[in-house]
C-alpha positions in Angstrom: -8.4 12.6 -12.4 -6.6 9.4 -10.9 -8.1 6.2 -10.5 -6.2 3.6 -8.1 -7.2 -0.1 -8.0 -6.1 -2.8 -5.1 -6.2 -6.3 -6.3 -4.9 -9.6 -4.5 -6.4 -9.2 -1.0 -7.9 -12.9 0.4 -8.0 -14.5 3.2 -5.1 -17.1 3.8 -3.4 -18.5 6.8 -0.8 -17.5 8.8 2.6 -17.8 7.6 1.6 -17.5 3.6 2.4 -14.8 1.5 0.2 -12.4 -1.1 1.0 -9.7 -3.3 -1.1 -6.8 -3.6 -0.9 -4.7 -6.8 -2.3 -1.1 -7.0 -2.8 0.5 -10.5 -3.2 3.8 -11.6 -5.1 5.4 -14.5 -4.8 9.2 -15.2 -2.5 11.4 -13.8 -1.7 14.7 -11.6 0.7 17.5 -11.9 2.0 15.9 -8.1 2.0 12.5 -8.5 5.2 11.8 -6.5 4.5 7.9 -5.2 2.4 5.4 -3.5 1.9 4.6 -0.2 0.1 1.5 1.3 -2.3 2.0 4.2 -4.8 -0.4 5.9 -7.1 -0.2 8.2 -8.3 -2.8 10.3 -12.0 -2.5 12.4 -12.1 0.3 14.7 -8.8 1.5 14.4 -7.2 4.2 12.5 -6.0 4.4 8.9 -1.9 3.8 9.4 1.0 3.8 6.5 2.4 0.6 5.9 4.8 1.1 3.3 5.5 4.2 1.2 7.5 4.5 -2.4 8.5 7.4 -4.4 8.7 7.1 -8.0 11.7 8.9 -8.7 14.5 7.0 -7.5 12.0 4.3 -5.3 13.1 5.3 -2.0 10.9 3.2 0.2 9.2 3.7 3.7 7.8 0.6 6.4 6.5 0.6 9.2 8.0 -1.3 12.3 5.2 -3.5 12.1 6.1 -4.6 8.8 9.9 -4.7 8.5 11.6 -7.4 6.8 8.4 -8.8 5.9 7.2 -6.4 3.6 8.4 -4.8 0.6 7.1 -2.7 -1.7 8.0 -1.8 -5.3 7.2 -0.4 -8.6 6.8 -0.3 -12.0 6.9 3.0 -13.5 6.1 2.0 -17.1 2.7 0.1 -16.1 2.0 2.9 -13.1 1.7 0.2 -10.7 3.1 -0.5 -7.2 2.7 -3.9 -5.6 2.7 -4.9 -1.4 4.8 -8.1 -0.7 3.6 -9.8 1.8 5.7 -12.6 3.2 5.0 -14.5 7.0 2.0 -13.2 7.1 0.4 -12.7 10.7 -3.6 -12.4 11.9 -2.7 -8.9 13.1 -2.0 -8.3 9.4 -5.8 -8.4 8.9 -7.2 -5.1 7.6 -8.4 -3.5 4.6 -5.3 -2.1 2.8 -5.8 0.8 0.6 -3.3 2.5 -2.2 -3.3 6.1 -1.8 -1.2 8.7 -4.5 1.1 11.2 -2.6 0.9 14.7 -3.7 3.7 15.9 -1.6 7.2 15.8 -2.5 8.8 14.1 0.6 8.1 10.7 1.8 5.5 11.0 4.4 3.1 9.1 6.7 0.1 11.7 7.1 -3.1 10.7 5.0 -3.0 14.4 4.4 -0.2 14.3 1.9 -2.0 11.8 0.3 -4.7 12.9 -2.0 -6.6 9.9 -4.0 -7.2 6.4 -2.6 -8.5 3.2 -3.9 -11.5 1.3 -2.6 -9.2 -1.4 -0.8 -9.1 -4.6 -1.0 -9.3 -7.1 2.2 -6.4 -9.5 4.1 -7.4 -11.5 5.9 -4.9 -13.9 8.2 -6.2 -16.7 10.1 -4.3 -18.4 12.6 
C-alpha cells in the first residue's frame, strides 16, 4: 500500500512563498506521478499541478501559472509545490494524490491514494 504525506502548509501573507513537499512510502504496480489538488470550503476538489515521474512532464492550472512549479525527486519519492506570490484565493487544503493512470490527467478518478492534506492559508 502507499502512504503520501503533505508537509509545509501555514498560514502566511499575501505575496510570500512556501513549499509543500509530499512523500511517499510503499509502492504500486501504476505509480506514474503526483498531482497536487486543494480544496478550499465548499468547493470542489480541483488539480493544481500534475508531474509524471518518467521524464517530469508537468501540468498547472491557469490559476496557478508562473507562480507555481512543481517538481520531483525520484530517488527520495517526493514531489514538492512551489509556491511563489502567493494570493488569499490560494487558501485551501492541498492534498498529494498518486496517479494510477498512464497519461497526465486532471480527474480525481485517475488518481487512486491521497494524503491527509495539509492547510494554506493566505491573508491579505
Amino acid at each position: 500500500q502507499v502512504q503520501l504525506v503533505e508537509s509545509g502548509g501555514r498560514l502566511v501573507q499575501a505575496g510570500a512563498s512556501l513549499r509543500l513537499s509530499c512523500a511517499t512510502s510503499g509502492r504500486t504496480l501504476s505509480d506514474y506521478g503526483r498531482g497536487w489538488f486543494r480544496q478550499a470550503p465548499g468547493q470542489e476538489r480541483d488539480l493544481v499541478a500534475g508531474i509524471s515521474w518518467h521524464g517530469g512532464e508537468t501540468y498547472y492550472a491557469d490559476s496557478v501559472k508562473g507562480r507555481f512549479t512543481i517538481s520531483r525527486d525520484n530517488a527520495q519519492n517526493t514531489v514538492y509545490l512551489q509556491m511563489n506570490n502567493l494570493k488569499p484565493e490560494d487558501t485551501a487544503v492541498y492534498y498529494c494524490a498518486s496517479r494510477q493512470r498512464f497519461p497526465m490527467s486532471q480527474s480525481a478518478v485517475a488518481y487512486a491514494y491521497w494524503g491527509q492534506g495539509t492547510q494554506v492559508t493566505v491573508s491579505s
